[in-house]
Structure formats: structure tokens, C-alpha cells
PLY file of the C-alpha trace (Angstrom):
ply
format ascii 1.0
element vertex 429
property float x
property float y
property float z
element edge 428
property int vertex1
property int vertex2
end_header
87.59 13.74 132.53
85.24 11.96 134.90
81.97 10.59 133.80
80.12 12.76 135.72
81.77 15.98 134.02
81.60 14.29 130.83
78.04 13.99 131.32
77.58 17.73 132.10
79.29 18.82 128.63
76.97 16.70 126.72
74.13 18.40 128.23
75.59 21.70 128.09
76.14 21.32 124.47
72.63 20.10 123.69
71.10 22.65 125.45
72.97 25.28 123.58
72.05 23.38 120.78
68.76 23.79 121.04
68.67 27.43 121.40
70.31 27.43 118.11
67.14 28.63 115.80
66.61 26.81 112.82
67.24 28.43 109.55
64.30 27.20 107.64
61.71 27.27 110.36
58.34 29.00 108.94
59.24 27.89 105.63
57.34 25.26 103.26
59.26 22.51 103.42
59.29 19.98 100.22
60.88 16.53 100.21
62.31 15.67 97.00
63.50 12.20 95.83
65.38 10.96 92.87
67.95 8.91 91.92
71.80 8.71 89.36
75.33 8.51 89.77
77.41 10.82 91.70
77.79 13.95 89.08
73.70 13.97 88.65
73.58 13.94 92.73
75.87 16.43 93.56
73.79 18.67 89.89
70.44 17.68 91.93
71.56 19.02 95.13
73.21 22.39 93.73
69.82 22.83 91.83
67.72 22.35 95.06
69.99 24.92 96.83
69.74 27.44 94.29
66.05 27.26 94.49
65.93 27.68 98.20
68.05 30.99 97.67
65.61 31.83 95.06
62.66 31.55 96.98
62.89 31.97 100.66
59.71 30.49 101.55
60.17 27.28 100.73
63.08 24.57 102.07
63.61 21.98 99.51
64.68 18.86 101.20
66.67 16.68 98.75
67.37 12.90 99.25
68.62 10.03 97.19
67.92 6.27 96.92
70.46 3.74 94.83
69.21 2.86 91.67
68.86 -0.55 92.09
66.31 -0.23 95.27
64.47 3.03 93.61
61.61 1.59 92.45
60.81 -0.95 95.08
61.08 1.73 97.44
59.23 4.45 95.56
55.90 2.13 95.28
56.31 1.30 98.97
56.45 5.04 99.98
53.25 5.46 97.61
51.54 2.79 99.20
52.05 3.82 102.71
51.49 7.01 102.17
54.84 8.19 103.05
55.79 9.61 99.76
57.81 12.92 99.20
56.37 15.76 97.45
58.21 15.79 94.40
59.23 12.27 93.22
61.65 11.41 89.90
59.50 8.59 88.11
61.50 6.88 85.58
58.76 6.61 82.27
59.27 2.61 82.06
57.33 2.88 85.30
55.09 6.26 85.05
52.66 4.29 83.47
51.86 1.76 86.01
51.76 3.94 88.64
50.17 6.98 87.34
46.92 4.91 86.85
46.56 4.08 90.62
46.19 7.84 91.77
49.63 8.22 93.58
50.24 11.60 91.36
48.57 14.95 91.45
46.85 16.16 88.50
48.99 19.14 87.69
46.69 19.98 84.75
44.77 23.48 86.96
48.51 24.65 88.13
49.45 24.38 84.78
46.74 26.59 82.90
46.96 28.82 86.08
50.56 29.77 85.46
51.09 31.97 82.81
54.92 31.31 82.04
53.46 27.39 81.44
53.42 26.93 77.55
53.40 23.49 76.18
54.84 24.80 72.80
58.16 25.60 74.66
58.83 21.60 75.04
59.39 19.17 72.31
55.51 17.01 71.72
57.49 14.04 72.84
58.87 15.25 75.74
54.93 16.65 76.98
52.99 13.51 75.85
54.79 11.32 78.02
53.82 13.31 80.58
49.90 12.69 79.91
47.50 10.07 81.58
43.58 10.30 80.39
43.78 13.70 78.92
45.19 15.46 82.11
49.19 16.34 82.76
50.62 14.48 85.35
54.49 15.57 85.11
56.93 17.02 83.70
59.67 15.51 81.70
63.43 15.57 82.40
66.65 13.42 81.73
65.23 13.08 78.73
66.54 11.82 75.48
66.89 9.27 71.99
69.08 6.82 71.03
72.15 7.70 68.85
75.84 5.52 67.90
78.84 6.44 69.06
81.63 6.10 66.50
85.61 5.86 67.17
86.34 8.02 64.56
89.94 6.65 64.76
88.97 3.26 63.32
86.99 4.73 60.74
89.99 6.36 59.10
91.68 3.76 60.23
89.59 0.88 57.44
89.83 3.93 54.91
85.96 4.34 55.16
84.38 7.65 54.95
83.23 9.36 58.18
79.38 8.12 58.75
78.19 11.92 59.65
79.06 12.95 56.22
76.88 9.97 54.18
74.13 10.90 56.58
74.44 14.65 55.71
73.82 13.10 52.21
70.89 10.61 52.90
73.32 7.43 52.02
73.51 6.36 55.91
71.83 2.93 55.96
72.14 -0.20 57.60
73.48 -2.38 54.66
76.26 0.69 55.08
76.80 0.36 59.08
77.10 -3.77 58.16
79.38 -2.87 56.24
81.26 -0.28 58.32
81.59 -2.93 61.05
82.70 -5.77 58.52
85.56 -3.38 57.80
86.38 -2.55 60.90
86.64 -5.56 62.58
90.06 -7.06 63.28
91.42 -10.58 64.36
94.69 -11.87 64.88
96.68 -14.91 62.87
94.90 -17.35 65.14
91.49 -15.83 64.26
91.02 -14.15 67.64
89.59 -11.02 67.35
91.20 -7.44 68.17
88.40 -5.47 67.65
84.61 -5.38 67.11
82.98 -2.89 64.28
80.10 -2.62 66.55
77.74 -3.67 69.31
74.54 -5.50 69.01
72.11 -3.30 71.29
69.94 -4.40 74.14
66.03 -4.09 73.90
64.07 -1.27 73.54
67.56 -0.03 71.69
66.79 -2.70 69.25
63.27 -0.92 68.14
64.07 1.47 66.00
65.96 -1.82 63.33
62.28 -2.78 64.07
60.81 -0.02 62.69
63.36 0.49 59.61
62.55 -2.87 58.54
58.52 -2.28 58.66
58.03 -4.06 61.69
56.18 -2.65 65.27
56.23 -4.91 68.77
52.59 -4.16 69.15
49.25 -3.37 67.35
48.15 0.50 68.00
45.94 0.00 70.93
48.64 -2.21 73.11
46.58 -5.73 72.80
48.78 -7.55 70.75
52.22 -8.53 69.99
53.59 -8.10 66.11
57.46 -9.17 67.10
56.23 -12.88 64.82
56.44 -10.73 61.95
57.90 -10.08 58.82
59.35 -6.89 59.65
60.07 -7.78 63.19
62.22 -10.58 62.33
63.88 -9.43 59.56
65.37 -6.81 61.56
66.46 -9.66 64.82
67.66 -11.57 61.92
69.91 -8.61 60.73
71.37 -7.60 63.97
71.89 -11.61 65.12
74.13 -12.10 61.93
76.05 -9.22 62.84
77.33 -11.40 65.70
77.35 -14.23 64.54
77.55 -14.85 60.94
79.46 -11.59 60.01
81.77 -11.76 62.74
81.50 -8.01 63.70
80.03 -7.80 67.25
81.46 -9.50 70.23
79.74 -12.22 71.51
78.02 -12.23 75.39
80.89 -13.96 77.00
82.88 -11.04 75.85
80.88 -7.94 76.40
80.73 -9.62 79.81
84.03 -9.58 80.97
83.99 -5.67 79.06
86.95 -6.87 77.16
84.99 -4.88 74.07
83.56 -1.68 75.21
83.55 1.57 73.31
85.32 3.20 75.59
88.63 0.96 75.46
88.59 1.98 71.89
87.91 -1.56 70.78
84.20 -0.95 69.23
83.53 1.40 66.50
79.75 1.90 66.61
77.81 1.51 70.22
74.39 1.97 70.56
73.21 4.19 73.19
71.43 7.13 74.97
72.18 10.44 74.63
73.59 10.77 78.48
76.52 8.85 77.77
78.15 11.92 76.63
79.38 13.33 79.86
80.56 9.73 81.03
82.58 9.19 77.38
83.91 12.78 77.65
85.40 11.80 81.24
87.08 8.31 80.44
88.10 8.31 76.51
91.54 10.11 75.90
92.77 8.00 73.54
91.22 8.47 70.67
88.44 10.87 68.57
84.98 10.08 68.90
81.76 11.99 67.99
78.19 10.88 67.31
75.69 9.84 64.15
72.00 9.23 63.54
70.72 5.65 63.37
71.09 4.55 59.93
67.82 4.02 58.13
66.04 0.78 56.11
63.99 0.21 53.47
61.03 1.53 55.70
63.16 4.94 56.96
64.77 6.05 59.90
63.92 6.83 63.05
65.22 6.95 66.63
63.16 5.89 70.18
62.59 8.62 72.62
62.31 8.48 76.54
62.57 10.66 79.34
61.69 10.74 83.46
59.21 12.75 84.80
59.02 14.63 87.92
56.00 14.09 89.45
53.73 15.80 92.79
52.98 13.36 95.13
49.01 13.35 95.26
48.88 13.97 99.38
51.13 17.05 99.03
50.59 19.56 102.04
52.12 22.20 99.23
51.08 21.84 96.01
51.53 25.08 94.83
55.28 25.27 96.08
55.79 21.97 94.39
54.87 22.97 90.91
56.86 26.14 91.55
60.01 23.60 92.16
58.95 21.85 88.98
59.00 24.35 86.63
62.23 25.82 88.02
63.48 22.18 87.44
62.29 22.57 83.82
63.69 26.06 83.58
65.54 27.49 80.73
68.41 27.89 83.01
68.27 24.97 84.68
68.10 22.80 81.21
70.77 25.11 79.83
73.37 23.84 82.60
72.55 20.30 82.49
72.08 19.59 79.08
73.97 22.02 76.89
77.16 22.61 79.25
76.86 18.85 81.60
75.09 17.05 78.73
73.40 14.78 80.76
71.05 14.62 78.62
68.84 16.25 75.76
66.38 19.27 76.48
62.84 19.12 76.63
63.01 23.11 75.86
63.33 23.79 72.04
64.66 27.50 73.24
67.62 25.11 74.66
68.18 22.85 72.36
68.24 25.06 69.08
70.53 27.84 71.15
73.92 28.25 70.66
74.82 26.76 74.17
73.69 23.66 72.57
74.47 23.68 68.78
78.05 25.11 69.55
79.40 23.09 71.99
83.21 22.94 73.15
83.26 19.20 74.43
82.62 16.41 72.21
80.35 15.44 70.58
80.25 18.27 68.42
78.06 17.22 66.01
75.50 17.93 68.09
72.56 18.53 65.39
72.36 14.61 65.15
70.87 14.72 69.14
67.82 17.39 67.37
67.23 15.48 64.39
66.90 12.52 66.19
64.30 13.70 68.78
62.70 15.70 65.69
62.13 12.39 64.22
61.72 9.94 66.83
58.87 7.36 68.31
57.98 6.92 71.36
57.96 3.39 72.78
54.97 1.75 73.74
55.47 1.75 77.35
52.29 0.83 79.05
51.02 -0.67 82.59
52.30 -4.22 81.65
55.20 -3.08 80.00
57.46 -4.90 82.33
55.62 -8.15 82.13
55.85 -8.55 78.04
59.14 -6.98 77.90
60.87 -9.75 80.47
58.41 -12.44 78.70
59.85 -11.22 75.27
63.65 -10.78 75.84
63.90 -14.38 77.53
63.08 -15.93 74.14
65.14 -13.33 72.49
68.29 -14.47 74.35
68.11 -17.49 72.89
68.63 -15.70 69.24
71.49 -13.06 70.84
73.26 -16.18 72.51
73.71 -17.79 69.35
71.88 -21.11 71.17
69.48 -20.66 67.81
69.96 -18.93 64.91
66.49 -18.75 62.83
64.96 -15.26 63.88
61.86 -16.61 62.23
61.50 -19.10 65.21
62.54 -17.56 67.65
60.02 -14.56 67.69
57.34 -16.45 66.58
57.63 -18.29 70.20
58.39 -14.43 71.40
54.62 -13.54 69.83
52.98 -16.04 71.38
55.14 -15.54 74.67
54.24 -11.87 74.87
50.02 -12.29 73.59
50.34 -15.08 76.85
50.87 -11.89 78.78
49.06 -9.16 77.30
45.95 -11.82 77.55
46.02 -12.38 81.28
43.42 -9.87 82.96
45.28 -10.75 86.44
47.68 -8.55 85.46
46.45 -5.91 85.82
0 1
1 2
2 3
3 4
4 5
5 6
6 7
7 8
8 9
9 10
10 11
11 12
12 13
13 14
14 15
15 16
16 17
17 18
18 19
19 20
20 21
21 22
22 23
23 24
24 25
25 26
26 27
27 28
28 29
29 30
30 31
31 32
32 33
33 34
34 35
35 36
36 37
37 38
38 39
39 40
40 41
41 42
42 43
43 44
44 45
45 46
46 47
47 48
48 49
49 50
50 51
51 52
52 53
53 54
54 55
55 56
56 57
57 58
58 59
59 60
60 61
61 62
62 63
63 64
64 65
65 66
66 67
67 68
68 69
69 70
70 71
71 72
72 73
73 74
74 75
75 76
76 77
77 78
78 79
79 80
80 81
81 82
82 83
83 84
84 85
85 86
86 87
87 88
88 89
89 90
90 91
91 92
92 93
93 94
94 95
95 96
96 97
97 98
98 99
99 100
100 101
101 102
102 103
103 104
104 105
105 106
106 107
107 108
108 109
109 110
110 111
111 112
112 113
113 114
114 115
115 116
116 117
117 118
118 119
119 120
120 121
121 122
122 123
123 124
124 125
125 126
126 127
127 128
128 129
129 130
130 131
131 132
132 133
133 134
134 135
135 136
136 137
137 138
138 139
139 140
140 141
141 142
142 143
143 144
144 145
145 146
146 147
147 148
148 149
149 150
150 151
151 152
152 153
153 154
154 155
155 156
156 157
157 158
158 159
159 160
160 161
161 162
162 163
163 164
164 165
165 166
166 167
167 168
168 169
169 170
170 171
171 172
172 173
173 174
174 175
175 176
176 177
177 178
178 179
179 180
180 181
181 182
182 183
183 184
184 185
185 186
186 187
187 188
188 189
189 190
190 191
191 192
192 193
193 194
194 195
195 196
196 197
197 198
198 199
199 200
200 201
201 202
202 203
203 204
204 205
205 206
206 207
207 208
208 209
209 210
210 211
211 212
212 213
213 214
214 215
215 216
216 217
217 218
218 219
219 220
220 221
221 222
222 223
223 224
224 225
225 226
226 227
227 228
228 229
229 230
230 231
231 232
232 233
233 234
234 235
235 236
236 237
237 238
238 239
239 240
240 241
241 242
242 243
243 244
244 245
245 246
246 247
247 248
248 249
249 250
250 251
251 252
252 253
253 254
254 255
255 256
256 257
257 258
258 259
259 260
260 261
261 262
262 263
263 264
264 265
265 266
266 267
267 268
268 269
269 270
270 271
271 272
272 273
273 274
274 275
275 276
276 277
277 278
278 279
279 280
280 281
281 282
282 283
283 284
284 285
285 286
286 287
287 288
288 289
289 290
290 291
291 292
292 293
293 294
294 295
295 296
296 297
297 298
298 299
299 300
300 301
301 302
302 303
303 304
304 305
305 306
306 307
307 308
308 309
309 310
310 311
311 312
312 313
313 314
314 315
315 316
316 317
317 318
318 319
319 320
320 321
321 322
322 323
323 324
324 325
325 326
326 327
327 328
328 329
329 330
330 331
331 332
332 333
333 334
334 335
335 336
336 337
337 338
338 339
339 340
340 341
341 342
342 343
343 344
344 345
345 346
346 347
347 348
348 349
349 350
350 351
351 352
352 353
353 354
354 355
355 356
356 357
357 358
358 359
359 360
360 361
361 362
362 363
363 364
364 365
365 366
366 367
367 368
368 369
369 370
370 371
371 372
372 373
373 374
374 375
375 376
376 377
377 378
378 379
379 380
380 381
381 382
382 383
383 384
384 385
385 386
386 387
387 388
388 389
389 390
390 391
391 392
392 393
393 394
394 395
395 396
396 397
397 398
398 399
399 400
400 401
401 402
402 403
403 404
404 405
405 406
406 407
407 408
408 409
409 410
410 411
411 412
412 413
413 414
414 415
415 416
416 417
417 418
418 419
419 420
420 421
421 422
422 423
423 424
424 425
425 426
426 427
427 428
């Protein structure tokens, strides 16, 4: 084909083209941003097309961003006024942002619309979603912390299984030491085979805060409490599982995910509810379900977190936005991704006390432990400067985790003073 012909068939074909009418011309079109791994994508975009079918008015537009550049490039789209209309805020950061007037008050929409009832959600899941009094989202992907346990192992040490002492109040965390003591194994040479648990990651470590009496900060945010008593006898407790009770793997060794619970070489991991879906995917090998945190001499309780889905505050289409919202928050919607995908735990108490939910046919199966714990739980003190303290506090921390020193006492004393440093500085803000 000569260039010249070639030429013509281009132009042919983008002329016809552009007699081609758009499908979703005249409609409201809504941008809508958020971020996960594959699964959640491809969940996101189904949901999006369903609504669009649902309500032919309106063309929701759905992209993604990676994870790792979702918050730099969320503020940058809020700052040059580029934002999309509906926006997935992850809480650690809803905070900080809410306070500089990037998100519509959705507080008239919602006492316009009749169907709206905060009584349907879980207190938790609506109060994150406050900022001075007035609603500013809507919470999804929401969720506490539980443990995993290979139930394999824990026949395997002749223990009893963990959901039945917590059935009977016994589940505590001189019991879970002891667990993991027991069913930890090393070789002839002292080289060890398996771990009886993990030593969680901050927040995950807050709730051993709490059990042992202790809080990170003073009720209005000003001041850190990690120097004491309660604080550091619960570090303390969850250092010596590493490292003087042998029962945790070490840093090096988590690193190089020689001990994960999936390889069936941990017996108790801390961690979110969404792991489910991921655990039900990869583990084949063995039995595995799911048990509340154990409790202390000061109770038991769990943290609890979600995301919220926010309206960008120059929204052309406010109205259509909150109607995208709520059918994001739907009890269909929640039904699908949190009883049957798991992904997470419902903000809808119609969802998660339903049979989709209590009766699953995947594992976990024990399934009340995800209610009880958000029936119970606390939410974290996430604030405008919560990623300032947080970094200040977990470098000192390290030191304590990395076995580099082993007085808890010490080490968050220096944390206090590290994190007060922070909280102090006016700049900040």
C-alpha cells in the first residue's frame, strides 16, 4: 500500500469514527479514584458498571493509581484543583486533609435522603467519617484486627484450639505466650523450624497497649503516654516473645519471608480482617481459621479502621455523587464484597449479622470473632500529625524490635519524649 493510500484509510476511518455517537453523551459524568490489588480493581470496576446500568443518567468514570504513589498524587490533584468527584481516602490520611476544605460537607445530602440512617452502620464505622460535627464520608474497606491460627500446629503441640478458651473467657496473653512457646520448633543445631507467632507492626501493637492499661496519647491528642507503665509493659511483653522466649522470628527472617503464615511456618499472625480472601487463595496445605485478640489484666479489645469515600468539594454533581456513595455503601454492594469476597468487614449491621455473613462456606468460619471484635473495638487516635509522631515513635521502637536494646523501659521513655518533640512543634501544622 502506498503512503498516499495509507494516508486516505486513516482518514477514512477517523472520520467514520467520529460519526460514531457516544454512548454516554448527555449523561453526568463522575470521575472516581481509588486504589488495591487486582481482585479489589477488577470488584471496583464491576461495581461502577452496575451503577451506570442502574442509573442511566450518570457515567461513572473509574480510574486507579498504585498504592505506593496514591497519596502523593491524591493531595496534588486536591491542590490543583484537579480532583475527581468521588475520591477513596485511606483514614490514616482523612484527617489531615479533611481539615483543609478539599471534601464536601455531605451532612444536607445526608438528612435530605430518606433511605440515609446512621443506625444502619456500626458507631465506629460513622465516626470516622466526622470532622467538626458535620459528615464528610462514608466508610468502606473497613475493618479490626484479629490472629490467624494454623490450626494444624495447634493439634499438632496437643494444645486446645484458642476459639474454644475464648468461647470460655480463658483467652489471654500469658495463654497465646504460651501457645507460641509450644509451638515453636528448632532443629538439633538449635535452628528453628517454626515460629508460634509473629510480633505485629504498629498500630497492630495497640490493642497489647491497651490490655496492659496503657494509651499512646492523653484524650485530647497533646501528649504522648507510650513512657508508661502500661505502655511498656506491653513492648516489653511482645519484645521477649522474640527474643527471650524464642517464639517469633527475628527481622532478618521475616525479611527474607522464610516465616510467613502462609508457608504454614507461624501459628498466630496478627492482622486485618482483609487478609481473608488473600489466605483463602494461597494456603492449601493446611487448616486455618481465626480468634479474637487475647485479653490482659486491663481486658480485651481490638483497633478499628476503615477508608472513606469522599466528594470532592468542587464537584459539578454533587447530588449524583452521593447517589454513587450510598450505592457504594449499599446492602448489596457490602453483601458481595464482604460476606461472599471478604475483603473486608461491613459497615452495615443488616450485613454483618445476616446469614451471608455468619454462615459462610470459605474459611474462616468462625466468623462471629470479626463482630465481636468490631463490637468491642477502639478506634486509633489518628489525627492531622498522625504521620509525624507515628514515624518519630516507631524509629525508637526499632531499636527494642531489633533486639539492638532490650529494656522497654528505655526505650519508650526516649519514644515519649521523641513523640511530645513532635506533638509540641506548632510548624506542623
Amino acid at each position: 500500500m502506498t503512503i498516499r493510500r495509507r494516508t486516505a484509510v486513516v482518514v477514512a476511518l477517523a472520520a467514520l469514527g467520529a460519526c460514531t455517537p457516544d454512548p454516554n453523551a448527555g449523561k453526568i459524568q463522575l470521575r472516581y479514584m481509588a486504589w488495591g490489588n487486582p481482585e479489589q480493581m477488577a470488584l471496583e470496576e464491576e461495581f461502577c458498571r452496575r451503577f451506570n446500568a442502574q442509573n442511566p443518567d450518570i457515567h461513572v468514570r473509574f480510574f486507579r493509581v498504585p498504592q505506593s504513589a496514591y497519596g502523593n498524587k491524591a493531595i496534588v490533584m486536591f491542590a490543583s484543583r484537579t480532583a475527581p468527584d468521588v475520591v477513596r481516602i485511606d483514614h490514616y490520611n482523612f484527617p489531615n486533609l479533611v481539615r483543609k476544605d478539599y471534601f464536601l460537607d455531605l451532612t444536607p445530602y445526608a438528612k435530605k435522603d430518606p433511605t440515609f440512617r446512621e443506625s444502619d452502620y456500626f458507631p465506629s464505622a460513622v465516626r470516622e467519617c466526622y470532622y467538626n460535627g458535620r459528615l464528610y464520608g462514608l466508610n468502606v474497606l473497613f475493618g479490626s484486627v484479629i490472629l490467624y491460627y494454623n490450626q494444624a500446629m495447634v493439634r499438632d503441640a496437643g494444645l486446645e484450639d484458642p476459639y474454644a478458651l475464648w468461647k470460655r473467657g480463658e483467652w489471654t496473653w500469658d495463654r497465646f505466650r504460651n501457645y507460641a512457646q509450644s509451638m515453636s520448633r528448632f532443629d538439633e543445631r538449635q535452628r528453628p523450624k517454626r515460629y508460634g507467632c509473629t510480633v505485629p507492626p504498629f498500630p497492630l501493637t495497640t490493642p497489647v497497649v491497651w490490655a496492659f492499661g496503657g494509651d499512646l496519647l492523653t484524650e485530647d491528642g497533646t501528649k504522648s503516654l507510650v513512657g508508661q507503665k502500661g505502655a511498656v509493659d506491653a513492648y516489653q511483653f511482645l519484645a521477649d516473645l522474640r527474643w527471650k522466649h524464642r517464639c517469633a522470628p527475628t527481622p532478618a527472617q521475616s525479611a527474607n519471608a522464610a516465616f510467613t503464615f502462609e508457608s504454614g511456618k507461624v501459628g498466630f499472625e496478627f492482622n486485618w480482617m482483609g487478609m481473608a480472601p488473600r489466605y483463602n487463595q494461597v494456603i492449601k496445605g493446611f487448616d486455618w481459621d481465626i480468634v479474637p485478640l487475647p485479653k490482659g489484666p486491663f481486658g480485651g479489645r481490638s483497633i478499628v479502621k476503615g477508608n472513606q469515600l469522599i466528594v470532592y468539594r468542587e464537584t459539578k454533581h454533587p447530588e449524583a455523587a452521593w447517589r454513587f456513595l450510598r450505592f457504594m455503601t449499599s446492602r448489596g454492594v457490602e453483601t458481595e464484597l464482604y460476606a461472599v469476597k471478604r475483603r473486608c468487614f461491613p459497615t452495615r449491621k443488616d450485613v454483618a449479622y445476616s446469614d451471608d455473613f455468619l454462615k459462610p462456606k470459605t474459611r474462616p468460619y468462625q466468623t462471629d470473632v470479626f463482630v465481636k471484635a468490631v463490637e468491642s473495638a477502639k478506634e486509633l487516635p489518628i489525627g492531622p500529625r498522625w504521620g509525624e509522631w507515628t514515624n518519630a515513635f516507631n524509629m525508637e521502637v526499632d531499636n527494642l524490635f531489633s533486639g539492638r536494646e532490650r529494656d522497654a523501659s528505655v526505650v519508650m521513655k526516649r519514644a515519649e519524649a521523641k513523640v511530645n518533640e513532635v506533638l509540641a512543634d506548632e510548624e506542623g501544622f
